[in-house]
C-alpha positions as CSV (number, residue, x, y, z in Angstrom):
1,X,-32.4,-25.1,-10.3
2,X,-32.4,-27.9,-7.7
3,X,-34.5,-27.5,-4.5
4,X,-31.5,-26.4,-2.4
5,X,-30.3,-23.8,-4.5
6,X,-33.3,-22.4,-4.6
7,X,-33.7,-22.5,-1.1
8,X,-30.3,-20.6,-1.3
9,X,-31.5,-17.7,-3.1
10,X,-34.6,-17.0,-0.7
11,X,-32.4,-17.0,2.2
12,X,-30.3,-14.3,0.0
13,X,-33.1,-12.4,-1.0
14,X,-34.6,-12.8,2.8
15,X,-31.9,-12.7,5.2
16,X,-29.4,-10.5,3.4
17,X,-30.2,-7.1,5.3
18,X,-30.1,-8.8,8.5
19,X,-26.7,-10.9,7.9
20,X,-25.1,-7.7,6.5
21,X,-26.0,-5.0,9.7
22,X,-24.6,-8.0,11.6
23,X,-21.2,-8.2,9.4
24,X,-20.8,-4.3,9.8
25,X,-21.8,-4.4,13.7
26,X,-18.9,-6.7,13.6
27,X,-16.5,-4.9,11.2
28,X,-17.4,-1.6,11.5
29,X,-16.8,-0.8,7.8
30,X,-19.8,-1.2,5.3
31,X,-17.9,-2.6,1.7
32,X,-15.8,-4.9,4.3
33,X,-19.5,-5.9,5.6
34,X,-20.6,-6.3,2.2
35,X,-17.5,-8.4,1.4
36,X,-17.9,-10.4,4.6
37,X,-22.1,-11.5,3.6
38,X,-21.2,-12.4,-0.1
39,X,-18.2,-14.9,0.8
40,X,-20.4,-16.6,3.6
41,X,-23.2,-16.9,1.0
42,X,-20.5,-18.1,-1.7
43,X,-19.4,-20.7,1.2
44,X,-22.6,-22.1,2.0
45,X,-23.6,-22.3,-1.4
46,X,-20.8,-23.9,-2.6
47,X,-20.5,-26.5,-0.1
48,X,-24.4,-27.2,-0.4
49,X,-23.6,-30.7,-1.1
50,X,-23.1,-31.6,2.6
51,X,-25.5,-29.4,4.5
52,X,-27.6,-32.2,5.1
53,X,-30.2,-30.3,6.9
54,X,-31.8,-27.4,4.8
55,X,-33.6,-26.0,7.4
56,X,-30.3,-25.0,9.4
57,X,-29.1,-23.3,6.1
58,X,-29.5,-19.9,8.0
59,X,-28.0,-20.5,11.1
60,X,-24.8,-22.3,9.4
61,X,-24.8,-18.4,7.2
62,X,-24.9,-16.6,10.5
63,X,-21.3,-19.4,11.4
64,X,-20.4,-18.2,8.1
65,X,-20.6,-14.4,8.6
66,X,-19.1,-14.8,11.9
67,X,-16.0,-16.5,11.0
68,X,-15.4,-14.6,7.9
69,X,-15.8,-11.5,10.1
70,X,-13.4,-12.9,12.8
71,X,-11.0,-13.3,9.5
72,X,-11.1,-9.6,8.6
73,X,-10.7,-9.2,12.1
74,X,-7.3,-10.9,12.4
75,X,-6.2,-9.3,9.2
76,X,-6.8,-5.9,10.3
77,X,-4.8,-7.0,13.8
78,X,-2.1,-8.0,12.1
79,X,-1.6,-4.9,9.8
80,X,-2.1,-2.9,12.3
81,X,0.7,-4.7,14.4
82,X,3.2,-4.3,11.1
83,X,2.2,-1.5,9.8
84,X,4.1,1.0,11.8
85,X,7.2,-1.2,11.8
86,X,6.7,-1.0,8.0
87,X,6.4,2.9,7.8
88,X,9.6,3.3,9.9
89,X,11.0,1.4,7.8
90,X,10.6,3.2,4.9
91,X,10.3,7.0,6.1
92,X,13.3,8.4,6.2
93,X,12.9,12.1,6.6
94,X,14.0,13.9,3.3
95,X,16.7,16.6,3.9
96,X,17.1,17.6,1.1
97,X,15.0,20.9,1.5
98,X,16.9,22.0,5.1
99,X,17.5,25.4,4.8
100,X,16.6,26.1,1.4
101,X,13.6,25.8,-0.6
102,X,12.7,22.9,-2.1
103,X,11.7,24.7,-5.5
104,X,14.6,26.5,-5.4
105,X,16.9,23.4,-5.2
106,X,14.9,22.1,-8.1
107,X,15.8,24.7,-10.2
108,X,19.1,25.2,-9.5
109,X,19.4,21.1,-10.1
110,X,17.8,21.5,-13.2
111,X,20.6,24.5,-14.0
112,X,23.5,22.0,-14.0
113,X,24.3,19.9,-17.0
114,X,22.8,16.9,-17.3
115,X,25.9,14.3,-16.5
116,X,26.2,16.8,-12.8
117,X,22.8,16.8,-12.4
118,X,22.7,12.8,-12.5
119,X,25.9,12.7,-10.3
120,X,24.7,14.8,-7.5
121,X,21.6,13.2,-7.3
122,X,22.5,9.9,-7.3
123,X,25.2,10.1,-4.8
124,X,23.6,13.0,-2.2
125,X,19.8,12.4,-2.8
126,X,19.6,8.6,-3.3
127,X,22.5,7.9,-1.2
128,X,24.1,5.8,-3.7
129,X,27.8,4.7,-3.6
130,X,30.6,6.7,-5.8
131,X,31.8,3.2,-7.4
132,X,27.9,2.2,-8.4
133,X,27.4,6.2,-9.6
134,X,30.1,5.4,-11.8
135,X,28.7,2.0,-13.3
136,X,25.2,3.7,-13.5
137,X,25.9,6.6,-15.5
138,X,29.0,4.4,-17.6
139,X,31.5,6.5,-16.7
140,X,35.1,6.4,-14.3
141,X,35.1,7.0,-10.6
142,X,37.5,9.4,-10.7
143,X,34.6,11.5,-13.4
144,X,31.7,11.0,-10.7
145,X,34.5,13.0,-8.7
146,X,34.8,15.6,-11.1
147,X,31.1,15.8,-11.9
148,X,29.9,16.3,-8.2
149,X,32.5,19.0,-7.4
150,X,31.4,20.9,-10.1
151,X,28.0,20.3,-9.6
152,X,28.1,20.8,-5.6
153,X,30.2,24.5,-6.3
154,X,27.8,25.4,-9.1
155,X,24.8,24.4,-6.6
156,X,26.1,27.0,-4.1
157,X,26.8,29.4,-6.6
158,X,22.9,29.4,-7.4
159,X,21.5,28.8,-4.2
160,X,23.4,32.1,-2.6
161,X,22.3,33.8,-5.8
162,X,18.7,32.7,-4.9
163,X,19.1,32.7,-1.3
């Protein structure tokens, strides 16, 4: 081990407390804190080969923890900024359940035959169009028709039953 690298580990072994309650002072979240320390030390060590000063080894680890802090900083900013664009996005608010109970409708979907069953769900749950119903369970328009009129009357033939 080469005098710098060893130099390296006694910072670690020395400074590491004191770098890490600074990393969670700034992040405010201990394994982010923990994460912040390591890649500092990672960064330092692995660009050794142009601190030209040894002595300033610590303070260019404190640069080091700063900026990788200021980095999980950003990150957080910026999922925070997207993140409820993103759950808009994607929460559409299920339905299916209005009126009736949901483990009711379960049942009386798991009542129909199988070729309804698919046909109802695909076209009223997932939303999906009669023409690709019809490619996605290999059968005729005209039968994804057929199959989700039956299934639809047999649906509310259950349900009052249940209801």
């Amino acid at each position: 081990m080469d005098e710098l690298t060893r130099k390296l580990t006694d910072l670690y072994q020395e400074h590491y407390r004191q770098l890490l309650r600074i990393a969670l002072l700034l992040v405010d979240d201990r394994s982010a804190a923990e994460d912040v320390v390591h890649d500092a030390f990672l960064r330092v060590y692995d660009s050794r080969s142009r601190l030209r000063d040894p002595d300033k080894a610590l303070a260019f680890l404190r640069q080091a923890v700063l900026n990788r802090a200021r980095s999980v900083l950003r990150r957080r900013l910026v999922a925070k900024r997207y993140q409820p664009t993103l759950a808009e996005r994607d929460s559409h608010p299920d339905d299916t359940g209005r009126g009736v109970d949901r483990a009711l409708l379960a049942d009386a979907l798991a009542k129909l035959p199988r070729r309804q069953r698919e046909a109802v769900v695909l076209r009223y749950y997932a939303d999906v169009s009669e023409a690709r119903t019809a490619e996605l369970m290999r059968v005729s328009p005209g039968a994804v028709k057929s199959y989700c009129s039956r299934g639809v009357a047999r649906l509310s033939e259950l349900l009052r039953e249940w209801v």
